[in-house]
N, C-alpha and C positions, 0 to 999 in steps of 0.2 A: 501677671507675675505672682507667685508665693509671696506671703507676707516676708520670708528668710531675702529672700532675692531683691524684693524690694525695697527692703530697708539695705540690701548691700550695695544698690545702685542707687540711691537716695545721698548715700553717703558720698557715691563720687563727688556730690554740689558743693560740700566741703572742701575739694581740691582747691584753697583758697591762696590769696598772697598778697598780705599789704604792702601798698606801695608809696615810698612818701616822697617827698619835693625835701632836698636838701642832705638825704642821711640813706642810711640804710633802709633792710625792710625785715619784715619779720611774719608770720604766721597770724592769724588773728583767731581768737578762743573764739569757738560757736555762741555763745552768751552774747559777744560783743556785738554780732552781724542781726542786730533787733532793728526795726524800722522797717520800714516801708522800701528797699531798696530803690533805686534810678537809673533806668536802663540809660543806655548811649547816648548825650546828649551833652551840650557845652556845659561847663560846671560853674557858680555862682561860692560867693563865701558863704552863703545861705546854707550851703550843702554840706560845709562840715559842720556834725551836731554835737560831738563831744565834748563835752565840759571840760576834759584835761589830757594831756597828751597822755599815747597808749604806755603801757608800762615798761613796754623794751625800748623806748625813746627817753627816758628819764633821763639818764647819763649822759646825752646829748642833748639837753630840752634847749639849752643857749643856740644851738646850732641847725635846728628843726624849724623850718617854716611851716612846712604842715603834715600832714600825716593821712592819707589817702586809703583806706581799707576797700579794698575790691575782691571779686571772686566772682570765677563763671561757674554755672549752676544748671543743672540737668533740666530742662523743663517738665513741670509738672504732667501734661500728654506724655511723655515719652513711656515706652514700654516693650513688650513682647506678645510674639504670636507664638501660639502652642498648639502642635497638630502632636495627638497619639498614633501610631501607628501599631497594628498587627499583623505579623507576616505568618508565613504560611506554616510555621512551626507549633504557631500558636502564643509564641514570646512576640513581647509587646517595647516598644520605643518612642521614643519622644522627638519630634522633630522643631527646633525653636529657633523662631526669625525672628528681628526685630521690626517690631511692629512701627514705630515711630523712636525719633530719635532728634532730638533737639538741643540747643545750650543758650544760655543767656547770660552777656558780657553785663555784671551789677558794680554798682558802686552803692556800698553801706551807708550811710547819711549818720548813724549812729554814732560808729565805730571811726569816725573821720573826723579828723581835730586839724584848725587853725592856728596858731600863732597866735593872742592878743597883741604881743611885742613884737609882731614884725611890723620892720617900718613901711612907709605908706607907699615908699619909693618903691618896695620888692613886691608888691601886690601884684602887681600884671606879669611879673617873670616866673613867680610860685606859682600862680594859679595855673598858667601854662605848661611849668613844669608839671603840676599831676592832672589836668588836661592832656598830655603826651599818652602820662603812664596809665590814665582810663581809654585812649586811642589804644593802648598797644595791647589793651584787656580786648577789647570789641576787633580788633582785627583779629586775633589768636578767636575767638568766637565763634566771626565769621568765618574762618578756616576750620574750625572743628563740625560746622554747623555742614559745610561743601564734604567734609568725609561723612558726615554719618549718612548725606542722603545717599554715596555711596554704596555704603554697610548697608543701610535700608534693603536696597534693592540684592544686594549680591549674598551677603549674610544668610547663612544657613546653620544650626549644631546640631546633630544627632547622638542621643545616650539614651542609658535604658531608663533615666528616670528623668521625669522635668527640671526637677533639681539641677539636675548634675549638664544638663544640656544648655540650662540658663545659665549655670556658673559660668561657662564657658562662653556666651553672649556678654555675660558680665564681663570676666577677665579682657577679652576683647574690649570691651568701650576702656575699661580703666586703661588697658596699655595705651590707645591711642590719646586719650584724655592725659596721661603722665608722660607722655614724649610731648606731648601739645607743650603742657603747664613749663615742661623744663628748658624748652626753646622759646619759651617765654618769659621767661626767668633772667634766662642768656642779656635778650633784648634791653630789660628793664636795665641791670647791669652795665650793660654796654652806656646804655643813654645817658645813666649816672656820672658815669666815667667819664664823659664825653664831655657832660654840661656843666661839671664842676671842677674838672682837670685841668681840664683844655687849656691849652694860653689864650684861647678867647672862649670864654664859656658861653657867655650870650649868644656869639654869631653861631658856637654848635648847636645852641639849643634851638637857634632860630630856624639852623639846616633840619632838625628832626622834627621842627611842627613841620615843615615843609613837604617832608618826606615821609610823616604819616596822615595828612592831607589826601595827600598824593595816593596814598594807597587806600581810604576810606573812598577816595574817589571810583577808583578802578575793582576794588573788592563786593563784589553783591551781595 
């Protein structure tokens, strides 16, 4: 890739969206997402490291059990292939495939704050609630990971300059990457809704470990 190109497809890893147990959600600032992140795995209270809840939870701090910062993130191999071409005119083009194409479902350990004050009682329902909502980051993952190798193999752009042939491998990943992030958005939403609405919030919450279980099971 061009340095211009690369840094435009670096920035899709930014396509982020925290997720919290209890409350809303909000954006989280590139500053925030420092550490080590942690790929897919059961989550510990170990794992939230932030000293103080994020700042667009203030106004609800009483109501906030914890605060969950997540983002899927372009893998660092990913990239493009670049063939020149010259035709018989003697005019020259650029033909761009994508060479590798990868994503990785993270949880920020930074940018993820606990509760001191929740009580002792709601530890195992919190932590499962953003338990869920890191299941529903790594499922949306492994579904973007099953189209790129898609894109991989079928993906093709032709223009007269690399530039402009990449742009268009780019523009391609961000649509499929921003219809991903927004049907995953959906989900987050929904679950919320479900596990703190509901006339029995528990038992929804306990139908949606079940039900992304279920498809961590069945998802490659």
């Amino acid at each position: 890739m061009t340095g211009q190109r690369r840094a435009t497809t670096q920035a899709i890893a930014w396509l982020c969206l925290i997720l919290c147990g209890g409350c809303g959600a909000g954006i989280p600032k590139k500053d925030d997402a420092t550490g080590p992140p942690i790929a897919y795995r059961m989550l510990t209270l170990a794992d939230f490291g932030a000293r103080r809840i994020p700042p667009q939870f203030k106004a609800h701090a009483e109501n906030v059990g914890a605060a969950l910062c997540g983002q899927i993130a372009i893998t660092r191999d990913s990239g493009f292939s670049a063939q020149r071409l010259t035709h018989a005119d003697g005019s020259t083009s650029y033909r761009v495939g994508i060479r590798h194409l990868g994503f990785r479902g993270e949880m920020q350990p930074a940018c993820s704050w606990w509760s001191p004050q929740l009580p002792t009682r709601l530890v195992h329902r919190v932590l499962q609630h953003e338990q869920i909502h890191f299941a529903l980051i790594e499922l949306t993952t492994r579904q973007l990971n099953a189209q790129a190798r898609d894109l991989t193999e079928g993906f093709e752009a032709i223009a007269k300059s690399r530039e402009l042939a990449e742009a268009a491998a780019t523009d391609t990943i961000e649509a499929i990457t921003a219809l991903a992030l927004e049907q995953l958005q959906e989900r987050h939403t929904q679950f919320d809704v479900e596990s703190r609405h509901h006339i029995m919030p528990e038992h929804q919450q306990h139908l949606w470990w079940l039900r992304v279980q279920d498809e961590l099971a069945r998802t490659p």
